[in-house]
C-alpha positions in Angstrom: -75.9 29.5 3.1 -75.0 25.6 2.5 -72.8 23.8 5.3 -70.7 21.2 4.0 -67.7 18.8 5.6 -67.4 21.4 8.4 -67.6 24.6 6.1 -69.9 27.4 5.7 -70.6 28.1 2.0 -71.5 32.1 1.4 -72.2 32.2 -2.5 -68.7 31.1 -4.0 -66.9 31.5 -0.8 -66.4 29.1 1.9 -65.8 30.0 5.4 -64.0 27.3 7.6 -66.9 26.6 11.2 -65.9 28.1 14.3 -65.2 25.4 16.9 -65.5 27.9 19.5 -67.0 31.1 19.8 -64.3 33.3 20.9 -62.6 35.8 18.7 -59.5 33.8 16.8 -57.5 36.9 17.6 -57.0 35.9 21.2 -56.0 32.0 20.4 -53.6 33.5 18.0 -50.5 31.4 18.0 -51.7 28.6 20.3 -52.6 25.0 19.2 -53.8 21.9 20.6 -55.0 21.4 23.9 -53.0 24.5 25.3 -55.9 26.7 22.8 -58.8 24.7 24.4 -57.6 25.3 27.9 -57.0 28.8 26.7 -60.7 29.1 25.2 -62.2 27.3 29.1 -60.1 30.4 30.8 -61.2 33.1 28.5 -64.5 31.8 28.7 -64.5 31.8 32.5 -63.0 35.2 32.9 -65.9 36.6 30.6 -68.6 35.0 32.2 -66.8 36.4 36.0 -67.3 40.1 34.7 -70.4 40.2 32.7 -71.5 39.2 36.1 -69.9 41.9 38.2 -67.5 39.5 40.0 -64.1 39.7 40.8 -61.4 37.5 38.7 -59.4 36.1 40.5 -55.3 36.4 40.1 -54.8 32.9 39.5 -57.0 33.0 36.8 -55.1 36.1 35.1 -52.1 34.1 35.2 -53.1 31.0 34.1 -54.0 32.7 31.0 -51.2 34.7 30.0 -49.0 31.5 30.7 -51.2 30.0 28.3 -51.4 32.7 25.7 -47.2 33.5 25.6 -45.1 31.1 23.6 -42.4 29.3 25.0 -39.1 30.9 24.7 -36.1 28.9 22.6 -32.7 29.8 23.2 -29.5 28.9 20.5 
């Protein structure tokens, strides 16, 4: 395993890093600082019920708005 300019080299493939370690399934779709606000909210929301706390609402709504695209109309 060799890193170079920001990839991972496996043997003959390389493998682009992983700026954050949440799966890329759930930023699906999102870019720029909307997926970064996105990754602070998941990450919040894990960390709330690994430790057996309540999430709050606010914070269940803050990421779906985040995570649904913006609707276009013709």
């Amino acid at each position: 395993m060799q890193e170079e300019d920001g990839q991972i080299q496996y043997g003959d493939v390389s493998v682009p890093k992983k700026k954050s370690k949440i799966p890329s399934a759930y930023l699906r779709g999102v870019k720029g600082q909307k997926r970064k606000d996105l990754e602070k909210v998941l990450r919040k929301i894990s960390n709330l019920y690994k430790a057996g706390k309540k999430v709050p609402p606010s914070l269940l709504k803050k990421r779906i708005k985040l995570g649904s695209k913006s609707k276009t109309t013709k």
